[in-house]
C-alpha positions as CSV (number, residue, x, y, z in Angstrom):
1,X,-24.9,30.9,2.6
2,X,-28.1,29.3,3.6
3,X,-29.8,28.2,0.1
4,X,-33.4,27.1,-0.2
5,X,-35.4,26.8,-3.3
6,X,-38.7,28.5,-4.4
7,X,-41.9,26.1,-5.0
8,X,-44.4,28.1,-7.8
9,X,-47.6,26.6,-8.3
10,X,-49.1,27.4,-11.3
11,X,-53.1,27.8,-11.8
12,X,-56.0,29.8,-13.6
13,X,-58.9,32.5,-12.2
14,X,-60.8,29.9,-14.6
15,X,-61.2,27.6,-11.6
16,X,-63.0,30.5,-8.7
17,X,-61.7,31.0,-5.7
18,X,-62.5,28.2,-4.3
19,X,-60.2,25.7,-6.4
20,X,-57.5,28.2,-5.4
21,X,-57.5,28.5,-2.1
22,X,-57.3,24.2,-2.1
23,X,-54.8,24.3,-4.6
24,X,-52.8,27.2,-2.4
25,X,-53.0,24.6,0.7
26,X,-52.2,21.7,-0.9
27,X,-48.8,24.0,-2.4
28,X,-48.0,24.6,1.1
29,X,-48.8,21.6,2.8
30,X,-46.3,20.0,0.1
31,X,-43.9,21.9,0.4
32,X,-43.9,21.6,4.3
33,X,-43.4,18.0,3.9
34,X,-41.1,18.0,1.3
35,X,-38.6,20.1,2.7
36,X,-38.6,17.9,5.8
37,X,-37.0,14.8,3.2
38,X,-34.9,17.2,0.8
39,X,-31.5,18.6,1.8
40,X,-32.4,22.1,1.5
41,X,-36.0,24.1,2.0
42,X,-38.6,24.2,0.0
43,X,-40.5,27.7,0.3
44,X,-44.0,27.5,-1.1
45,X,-44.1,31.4,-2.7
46,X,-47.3,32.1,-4.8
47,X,-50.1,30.3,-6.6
48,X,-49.4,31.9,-10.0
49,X,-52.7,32.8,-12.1
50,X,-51.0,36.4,-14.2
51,X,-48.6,36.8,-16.5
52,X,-47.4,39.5,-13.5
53,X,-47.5,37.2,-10.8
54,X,-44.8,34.8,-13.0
55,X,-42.3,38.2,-13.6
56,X,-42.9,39.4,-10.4
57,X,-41.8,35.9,-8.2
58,X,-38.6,35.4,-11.4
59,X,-37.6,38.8,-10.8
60,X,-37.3,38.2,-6.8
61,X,-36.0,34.9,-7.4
62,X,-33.1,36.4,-9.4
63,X,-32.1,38.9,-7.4
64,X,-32.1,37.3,-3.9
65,X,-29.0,35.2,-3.3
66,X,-30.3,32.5,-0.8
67,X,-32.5,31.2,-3.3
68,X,-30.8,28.5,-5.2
69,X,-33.4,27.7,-7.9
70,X,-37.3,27.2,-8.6
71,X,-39.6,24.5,-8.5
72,X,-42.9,24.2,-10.7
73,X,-45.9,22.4,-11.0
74,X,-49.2,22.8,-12.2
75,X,-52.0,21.7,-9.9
76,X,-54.2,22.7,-12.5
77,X,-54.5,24.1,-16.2
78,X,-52.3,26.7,-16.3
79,X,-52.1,28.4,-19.6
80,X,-48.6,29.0,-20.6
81,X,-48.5,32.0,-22.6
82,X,-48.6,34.0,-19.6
83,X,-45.7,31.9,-18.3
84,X,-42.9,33.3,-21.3
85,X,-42.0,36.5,-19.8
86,X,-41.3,35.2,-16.6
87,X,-39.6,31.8,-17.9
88,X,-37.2,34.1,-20.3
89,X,-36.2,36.2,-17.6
90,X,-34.8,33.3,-15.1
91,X,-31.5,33.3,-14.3
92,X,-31.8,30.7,-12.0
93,X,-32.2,26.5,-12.1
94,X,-35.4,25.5,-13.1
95,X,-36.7,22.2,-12.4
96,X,-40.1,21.4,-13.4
97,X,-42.0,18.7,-11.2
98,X,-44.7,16.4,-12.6
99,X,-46.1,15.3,-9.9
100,X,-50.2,15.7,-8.8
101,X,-51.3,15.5,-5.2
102,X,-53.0,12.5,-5.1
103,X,-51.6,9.2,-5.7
104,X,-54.7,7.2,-7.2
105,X,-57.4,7.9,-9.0
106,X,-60.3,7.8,-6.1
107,X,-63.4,5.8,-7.8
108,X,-66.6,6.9,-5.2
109,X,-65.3,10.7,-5.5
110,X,-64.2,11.4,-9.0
111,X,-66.3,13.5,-11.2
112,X,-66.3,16.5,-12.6
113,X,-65.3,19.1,-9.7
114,X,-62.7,16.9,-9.3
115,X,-62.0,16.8,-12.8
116,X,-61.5,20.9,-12.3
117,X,-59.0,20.9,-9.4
118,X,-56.8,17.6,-10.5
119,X,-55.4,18.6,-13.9
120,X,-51.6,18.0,-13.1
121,X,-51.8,15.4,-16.2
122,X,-52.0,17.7,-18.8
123,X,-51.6,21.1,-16.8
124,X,-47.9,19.6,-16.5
125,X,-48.1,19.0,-21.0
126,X,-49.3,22.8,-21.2
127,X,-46.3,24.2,-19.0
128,X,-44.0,21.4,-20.5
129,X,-44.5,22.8,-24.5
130,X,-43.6,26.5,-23.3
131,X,-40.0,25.5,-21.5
132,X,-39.6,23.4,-24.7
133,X,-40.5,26.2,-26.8
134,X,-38.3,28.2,-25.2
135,X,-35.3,26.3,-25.1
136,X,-34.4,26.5,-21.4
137,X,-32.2,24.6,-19.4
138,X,-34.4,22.4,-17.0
139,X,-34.8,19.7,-15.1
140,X,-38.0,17.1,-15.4
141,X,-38.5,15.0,-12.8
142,X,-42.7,13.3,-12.4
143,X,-43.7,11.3,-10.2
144,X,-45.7,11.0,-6.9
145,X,-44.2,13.9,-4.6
146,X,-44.5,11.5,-1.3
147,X,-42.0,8.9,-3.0
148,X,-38.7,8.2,-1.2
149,X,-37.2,8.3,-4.7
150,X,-38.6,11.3,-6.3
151,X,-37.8,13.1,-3.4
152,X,-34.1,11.8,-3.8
153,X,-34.1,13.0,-7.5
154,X,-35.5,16.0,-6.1
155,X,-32.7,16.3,-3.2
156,X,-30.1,15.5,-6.1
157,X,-30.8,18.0,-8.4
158,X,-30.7,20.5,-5.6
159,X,-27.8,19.6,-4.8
160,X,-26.7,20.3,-7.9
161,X,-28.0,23.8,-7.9
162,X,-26.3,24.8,-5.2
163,X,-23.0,23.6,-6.9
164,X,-24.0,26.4,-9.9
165,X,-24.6,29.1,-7.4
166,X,-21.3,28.1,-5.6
167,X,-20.0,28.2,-9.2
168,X,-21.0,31.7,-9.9
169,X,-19.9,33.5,-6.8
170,X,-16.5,31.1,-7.1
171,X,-13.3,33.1,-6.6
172,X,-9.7,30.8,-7.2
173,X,-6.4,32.2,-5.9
174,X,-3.6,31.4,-7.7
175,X,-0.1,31.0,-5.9
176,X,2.3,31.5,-9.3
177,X,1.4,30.2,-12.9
178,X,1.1,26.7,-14.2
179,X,3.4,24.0,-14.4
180,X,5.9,25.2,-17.3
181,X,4.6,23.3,-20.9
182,X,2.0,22.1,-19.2
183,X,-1.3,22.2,-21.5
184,X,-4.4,21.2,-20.1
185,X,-3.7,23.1,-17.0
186,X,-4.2,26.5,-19.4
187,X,-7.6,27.5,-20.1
188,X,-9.5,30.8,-21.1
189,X,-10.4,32.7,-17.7
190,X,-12.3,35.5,-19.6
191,X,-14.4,32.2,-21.1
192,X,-14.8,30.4,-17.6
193,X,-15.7,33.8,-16.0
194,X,-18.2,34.2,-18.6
195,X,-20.1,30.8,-18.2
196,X,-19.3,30.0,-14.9
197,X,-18.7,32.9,-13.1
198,X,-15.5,31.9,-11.8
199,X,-12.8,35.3,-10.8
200,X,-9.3,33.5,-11.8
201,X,-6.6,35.9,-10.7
202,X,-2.3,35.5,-8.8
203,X,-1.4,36.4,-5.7
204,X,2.4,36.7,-5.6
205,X,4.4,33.5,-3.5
206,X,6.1,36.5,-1.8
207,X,3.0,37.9,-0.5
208,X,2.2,34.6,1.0
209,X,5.8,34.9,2.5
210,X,4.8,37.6,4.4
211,X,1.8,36.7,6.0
212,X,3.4,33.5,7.2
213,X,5.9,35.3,8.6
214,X,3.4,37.3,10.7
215,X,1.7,33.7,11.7
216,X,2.3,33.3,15.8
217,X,3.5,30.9,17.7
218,X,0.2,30.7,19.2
219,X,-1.9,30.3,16.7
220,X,0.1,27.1,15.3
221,X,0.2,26.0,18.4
222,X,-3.8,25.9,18.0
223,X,-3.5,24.0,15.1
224,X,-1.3,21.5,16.2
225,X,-4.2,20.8,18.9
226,X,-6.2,20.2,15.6
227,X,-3.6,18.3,13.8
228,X,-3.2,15.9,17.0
229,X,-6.8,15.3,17.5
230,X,-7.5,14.9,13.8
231,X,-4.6,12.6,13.1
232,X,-2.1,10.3,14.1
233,X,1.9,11.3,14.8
234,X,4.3,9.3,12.9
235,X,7.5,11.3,13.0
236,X,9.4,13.4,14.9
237,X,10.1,16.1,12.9
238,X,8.3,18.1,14.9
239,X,9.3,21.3,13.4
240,X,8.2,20.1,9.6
241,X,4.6,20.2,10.9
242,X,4.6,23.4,12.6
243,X,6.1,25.0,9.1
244,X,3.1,23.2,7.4
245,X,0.4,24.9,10.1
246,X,2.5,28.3,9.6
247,X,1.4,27.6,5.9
248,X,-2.4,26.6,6.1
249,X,-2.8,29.5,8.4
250,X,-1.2,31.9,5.9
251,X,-3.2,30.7,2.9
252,X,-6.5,30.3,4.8
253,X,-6.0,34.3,5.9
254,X,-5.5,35.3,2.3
255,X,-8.1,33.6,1.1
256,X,-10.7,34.4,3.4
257,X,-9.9,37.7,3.0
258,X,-10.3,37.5,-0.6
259,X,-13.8,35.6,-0.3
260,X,-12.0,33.0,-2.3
261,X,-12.7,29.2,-1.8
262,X,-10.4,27.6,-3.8
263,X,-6.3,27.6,-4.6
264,X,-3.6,26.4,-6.6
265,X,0.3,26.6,-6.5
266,X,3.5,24.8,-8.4
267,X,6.1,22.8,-6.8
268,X,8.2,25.0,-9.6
269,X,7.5,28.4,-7.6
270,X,8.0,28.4,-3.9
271,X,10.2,30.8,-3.8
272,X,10.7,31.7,0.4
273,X,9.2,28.9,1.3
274,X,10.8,26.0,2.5
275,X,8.1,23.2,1.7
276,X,5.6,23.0,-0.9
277,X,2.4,22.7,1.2
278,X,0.9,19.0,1.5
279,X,-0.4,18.3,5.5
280,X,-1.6,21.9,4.7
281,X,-3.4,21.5,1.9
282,X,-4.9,18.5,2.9
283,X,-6.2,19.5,5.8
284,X,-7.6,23.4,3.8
285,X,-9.4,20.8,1.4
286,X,-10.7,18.6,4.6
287,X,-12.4,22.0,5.7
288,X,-14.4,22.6,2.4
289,X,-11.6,24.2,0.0
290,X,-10.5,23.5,-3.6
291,X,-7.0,23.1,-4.5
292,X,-5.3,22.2,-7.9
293,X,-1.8,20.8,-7.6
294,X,0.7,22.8,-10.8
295,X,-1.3,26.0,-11.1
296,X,-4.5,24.1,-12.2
297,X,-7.1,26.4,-11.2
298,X,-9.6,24.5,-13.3
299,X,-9.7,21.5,-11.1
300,X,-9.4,23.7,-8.1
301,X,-12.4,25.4,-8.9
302,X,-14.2,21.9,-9.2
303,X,-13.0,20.7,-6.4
304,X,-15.0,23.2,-4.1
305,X,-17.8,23.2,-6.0
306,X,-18.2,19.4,-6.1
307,X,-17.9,19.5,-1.8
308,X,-20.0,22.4,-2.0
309,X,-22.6,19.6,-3.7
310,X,-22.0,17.4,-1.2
311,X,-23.6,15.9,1.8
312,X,-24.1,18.7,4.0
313,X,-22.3,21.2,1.6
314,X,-18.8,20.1,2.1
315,X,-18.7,16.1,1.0
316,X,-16.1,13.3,0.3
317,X,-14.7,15.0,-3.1
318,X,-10.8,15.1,-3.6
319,X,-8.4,16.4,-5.6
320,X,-6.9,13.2,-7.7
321,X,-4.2,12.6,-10.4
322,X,-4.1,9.0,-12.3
323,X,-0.7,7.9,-11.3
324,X,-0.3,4.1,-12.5
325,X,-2.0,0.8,-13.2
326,X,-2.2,-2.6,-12.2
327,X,-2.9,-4.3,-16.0
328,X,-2.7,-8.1,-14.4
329,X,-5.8,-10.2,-16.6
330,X,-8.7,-10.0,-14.1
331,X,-6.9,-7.2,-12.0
332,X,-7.1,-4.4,-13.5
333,X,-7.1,-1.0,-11.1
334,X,-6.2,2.4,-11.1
335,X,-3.9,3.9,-8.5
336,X,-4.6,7.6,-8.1
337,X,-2.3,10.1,-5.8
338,X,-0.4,12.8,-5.8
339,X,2.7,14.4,-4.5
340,X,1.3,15.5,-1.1
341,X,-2.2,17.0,-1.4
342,X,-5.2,13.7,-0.9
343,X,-7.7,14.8,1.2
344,X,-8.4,13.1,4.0
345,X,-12.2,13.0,3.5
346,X,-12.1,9.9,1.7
347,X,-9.8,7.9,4.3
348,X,-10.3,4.6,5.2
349,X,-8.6,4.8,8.5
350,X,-7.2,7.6,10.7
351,X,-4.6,9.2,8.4
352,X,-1.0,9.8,9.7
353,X,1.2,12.6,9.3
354,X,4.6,11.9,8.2
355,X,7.5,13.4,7.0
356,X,9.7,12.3,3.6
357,X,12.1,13.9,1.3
358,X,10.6,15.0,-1.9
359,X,12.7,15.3,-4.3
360,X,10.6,17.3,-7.0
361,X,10.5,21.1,-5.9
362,X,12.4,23.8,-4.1
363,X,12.0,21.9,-0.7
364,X,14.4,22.9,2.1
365,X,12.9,20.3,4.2
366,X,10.6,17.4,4.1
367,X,7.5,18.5,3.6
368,X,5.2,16.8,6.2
369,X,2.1,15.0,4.9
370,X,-1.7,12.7,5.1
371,X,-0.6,8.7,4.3
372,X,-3.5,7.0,4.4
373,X,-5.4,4.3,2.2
374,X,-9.0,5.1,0.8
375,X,-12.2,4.0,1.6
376,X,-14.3,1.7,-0.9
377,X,-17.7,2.8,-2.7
378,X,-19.1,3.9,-5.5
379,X,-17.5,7.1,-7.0
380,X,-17.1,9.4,-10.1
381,X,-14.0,11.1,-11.7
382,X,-14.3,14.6,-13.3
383,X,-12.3,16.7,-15.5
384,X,-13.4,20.2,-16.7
385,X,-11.6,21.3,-20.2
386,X,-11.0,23.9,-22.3
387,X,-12.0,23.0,-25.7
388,X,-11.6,26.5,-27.6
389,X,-14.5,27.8,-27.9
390,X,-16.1,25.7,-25.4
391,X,-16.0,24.1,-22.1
392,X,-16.6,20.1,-21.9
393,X,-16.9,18.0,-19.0
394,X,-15.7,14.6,-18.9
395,X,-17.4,12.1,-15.5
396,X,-16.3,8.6,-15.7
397,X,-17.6,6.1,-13.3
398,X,-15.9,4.5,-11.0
399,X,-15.3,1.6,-7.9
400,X,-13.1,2.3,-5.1
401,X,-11.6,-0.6,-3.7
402,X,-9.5,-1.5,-0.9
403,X,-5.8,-1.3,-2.7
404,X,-4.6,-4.4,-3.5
405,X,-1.2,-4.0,-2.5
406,X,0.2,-2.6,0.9
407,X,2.8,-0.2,-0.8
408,X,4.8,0.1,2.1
409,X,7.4,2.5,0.6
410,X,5.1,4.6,-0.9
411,X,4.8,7.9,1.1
412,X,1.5,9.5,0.3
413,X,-2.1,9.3,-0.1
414,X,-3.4,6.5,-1.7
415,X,-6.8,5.6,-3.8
416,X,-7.4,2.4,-6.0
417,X,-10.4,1.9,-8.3
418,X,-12.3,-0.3,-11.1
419,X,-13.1,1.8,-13.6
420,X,-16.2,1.4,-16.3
421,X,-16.5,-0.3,-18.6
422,X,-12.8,-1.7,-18.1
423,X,-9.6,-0.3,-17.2
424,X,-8.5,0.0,-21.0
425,X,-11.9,0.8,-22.7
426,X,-12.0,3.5,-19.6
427,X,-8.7,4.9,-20.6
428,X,-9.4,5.2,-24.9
429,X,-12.4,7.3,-23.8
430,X,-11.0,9.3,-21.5
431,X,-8.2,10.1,-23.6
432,X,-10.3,10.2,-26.8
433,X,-12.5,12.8,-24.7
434,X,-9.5,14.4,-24.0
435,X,-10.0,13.9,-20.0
436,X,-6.9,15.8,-17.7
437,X,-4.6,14.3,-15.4
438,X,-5.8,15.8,-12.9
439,X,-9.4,15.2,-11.5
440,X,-12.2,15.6,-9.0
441,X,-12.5,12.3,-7.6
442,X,-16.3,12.1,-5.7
443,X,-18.3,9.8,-3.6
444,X,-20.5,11.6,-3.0
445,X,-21.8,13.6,-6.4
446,X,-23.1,10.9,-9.2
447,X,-22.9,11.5,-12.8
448,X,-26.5,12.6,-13.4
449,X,-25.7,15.6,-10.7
450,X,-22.9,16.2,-13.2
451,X,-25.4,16.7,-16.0
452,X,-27.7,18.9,-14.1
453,X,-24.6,21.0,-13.2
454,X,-23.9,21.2,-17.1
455,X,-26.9,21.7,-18.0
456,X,-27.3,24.9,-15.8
457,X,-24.1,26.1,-16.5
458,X,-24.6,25.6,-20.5
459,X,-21.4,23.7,-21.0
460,X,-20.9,19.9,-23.0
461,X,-21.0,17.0,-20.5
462,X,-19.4,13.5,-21.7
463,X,-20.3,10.4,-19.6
464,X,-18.3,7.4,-19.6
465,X,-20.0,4.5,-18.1
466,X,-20.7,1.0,-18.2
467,X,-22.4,1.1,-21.4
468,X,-19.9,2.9,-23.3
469,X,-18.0,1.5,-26.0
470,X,-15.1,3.6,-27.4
471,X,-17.3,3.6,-31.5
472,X,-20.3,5.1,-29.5
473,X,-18.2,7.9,-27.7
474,X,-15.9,9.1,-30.7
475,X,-19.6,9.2,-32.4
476,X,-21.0,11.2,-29.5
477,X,-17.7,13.3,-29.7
478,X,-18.1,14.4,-33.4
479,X,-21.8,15.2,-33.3
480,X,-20.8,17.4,-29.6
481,X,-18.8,19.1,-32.2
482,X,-20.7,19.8,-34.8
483,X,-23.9,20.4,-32.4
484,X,-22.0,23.4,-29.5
485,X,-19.9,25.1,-33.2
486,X,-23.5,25.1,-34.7
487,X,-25.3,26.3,-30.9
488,X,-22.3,29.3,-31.1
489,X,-23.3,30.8,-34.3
């Protein structure tokens, strides 16, 4: 889907026609420019002066899929009564700009024509009070519109808009159930399909059976051309990678034919199959797709939206899994992997595919996999949650560092990071938050994107970050509480 966004300029007849044909050029000459710095168009659509005119530019908004959300401003007065029946109809983000389209105030030419045409100041106020009013879901962001960062706040919450339409056409296939007792793996479907428009539903591991059985010869033969040019060699078990392409090819033909974007399977049913897919998940993830390792859909889900958010709509986000830590005074890290399924996105090298027993599973062979080390940066950590009742996402912040260790006998995937505020004030929040296992790790989504995608999708956001203390969070935590059980009554 190619998204672009909807810029709606509001105004007044008040003004003549004059004032409105400047303030309809000025809408479009903006918009021009501005979608030449933002990740996705900006389409100037109407100069809005009716009560009609607002309905009528909602109403196409909601019902045409390429638009991903709405941009307003007020270049002048624009009375917002006439704004409520449009503003209560939106099913879309809204993210209301501040802005004005000069940047000073011009001493020889100001006066009172002038005065007429530039009213962003309190026009912005007037359209303000109504989405207040209202109660709606928005996103302010004021300052000038030619400013490298305005434009990135701009370009961020976009980005973030597109992760909420990605969200509500999501569909996650799901090879078997969860990991047996596993809790925060469960979750209400009916309640996620509801807010985020997620369709949760299992495919049968024999199914899959079958159409890997149907895979050719020549079409993993393809992939292996893939494989090679993608990554480096580092066994000989030759066979092992060609029962991993046999996979990915399998599971990308089901779920393309299922418009689904996202999957997840358990090491504890792979009944017919003789490895549980790592080199083929990785690489399924590397090409845009969610997966969640033991039936966790949630993070699956997450995980394709967060790419979808990404730099050019398929960014460095990863499936992750808190494994141990390094508590050494003054070296404190994280190590996050999994069994087999890293994506390679966030390498720091050219990954390697190898082959090694795993002894956790209903592997006939060893399962061929990705080892490589990952990149530093700045990154985030998510965990979506079922609550009862409610849905809460938990973003802690995050540095990736070059590991500290070689590991030479560790066979998989490999992440290391600092996390805020510390290692152990980082893990009494999380745990107090009641964060999962099993995360979306980003580099490329920040924790304010986060919050816009929360925001839009009406669910509790918890930050942890370098401010946090553990007293302020479990404070936070108990008014969330009291604030989404009063919000559902």
């Amino acid at each position: 889907m190619k998204y672009s966004f909807w810029f709606v300029v509001g105004s007044q007849f008040l003004y003549g026609p004059e004032v409105l044909e400047t303030v309809a050029a000025r809408a479009a000459e903006m918009a021009e420019k501005l979608s030449q710095a933002l990740p996705y168009p900006l389409i100037y659509k109407v100069t809005a002066k009716t009560n009609k005119e607002i309905a009528d530019v909602v109403r196409e908004a909601n019902y045409d899929d390429s638009c991903a959300g709405i941009v307003t401003w007020c270049h002048t007065f624009s009375p917002s009564k006439m704004w409520i029946n449009g503003l209560a109809a939106l099913q879309k983000p809204w993210c209301h700009f501040a802005t004005q389209y000069n940047r000073e105030i011009p001493n020889e030419e100001i006066d009172m024509d002038f005065m007429n045409l530039n009213q962003a100041a309190h026009g912005d106020r007037e359209h303000g009070f109504i989405g207040a009013r209202l109660r709606l879901p928005r996103k302010v962001v004021a300052g000038y519109w030619q400013d490298e960062a305005v434009q990135k706040r701009i370009g961020d919450w976009m980005k973030a808009a597109v992760g909420a339409a990605v969200s509500k056409s999501m569909r996650v296939m799901r090879f078997g159930d969860n990991m047996r007792e596993v809790a925060v793996t469960e979750g209400d479907k009916v309640e996620v399909q509801t807010k985020l428009g997620w369709q949760v539903n299992t495919w049968a591991v024999g199914d899959l059976v079958k159409v890997m059985d149907a895979v050719t010869e020549a079409e993993i033969d393809a992939l292996m051309e893939t494989y090679q040019a993608s990554y480096d060699i580092a066994t000989d078990k030759i066979d092992h990678i060609r029962y991993q392409a046999r996979e990915e090819i399998a599971i990308q033909k089901m779920m393309d034919a299922e418009g689904c974007k996202a999957f997840s399977n358990t090491f504890q049913d792979l009944y017919g199959m003789e490895q549980l897919p790592g080199l083929a998940s990785q690489h399924l993830m590397a090409q845009g797709y969610g997966y969640g390792g033991e039936g966790d859909w949630k993070v699956a889900a997450m995980t394709a939206i967060l790419k979808a958010m990404g730099e050019g709509g398929n960014g460095c986000s990863l499936f992750m899994e808190d494994y141990t830590y390094n508590l050494e005074p003054g070296k404190e890290y994280s190590l996050g992997a999994h069994m087999l399924e890293v994506c390679p996105c966030c390498a720091a090298g050219r990954p390697r595919i190898e082959t090694h027993h795993l002894g956790i599973g209903m592997n006939e062979k060893d399962p061929a996999r990705l080892v490589f080390e990952g990149k530093e940066g700045d990154a985030i950590v998510v965990s979506l949650i079922d609550m009862g009742g409610r849905l809460r996402l938990v973003c802690q912040d995050i540095h990736c560092v070059k590991p500290i260790l070689p590991m030479p006998n560790l066979p998989v995937a490999r992440v290391m990071w600092q996390a805020e505020p510390s290692l152990t004030t980082g893990v009494e929040c999380w745990i107090a938050a009641g964060g999962a296992h099993h995360t979306v790790l980003s580099y490329d989504v920040t924790a304010e994107q986060m919050k816009d995608w929360c925001t839009m999708m009406d669910i509790e956001f918890v930050h942890i970050g370098k401010d946090t203390t553990v007293e302020s969070l479990e404070k936070e935590l108990f008014y969330n509480d009291i604030a989404w059980k009063l919000k559902g009554l």
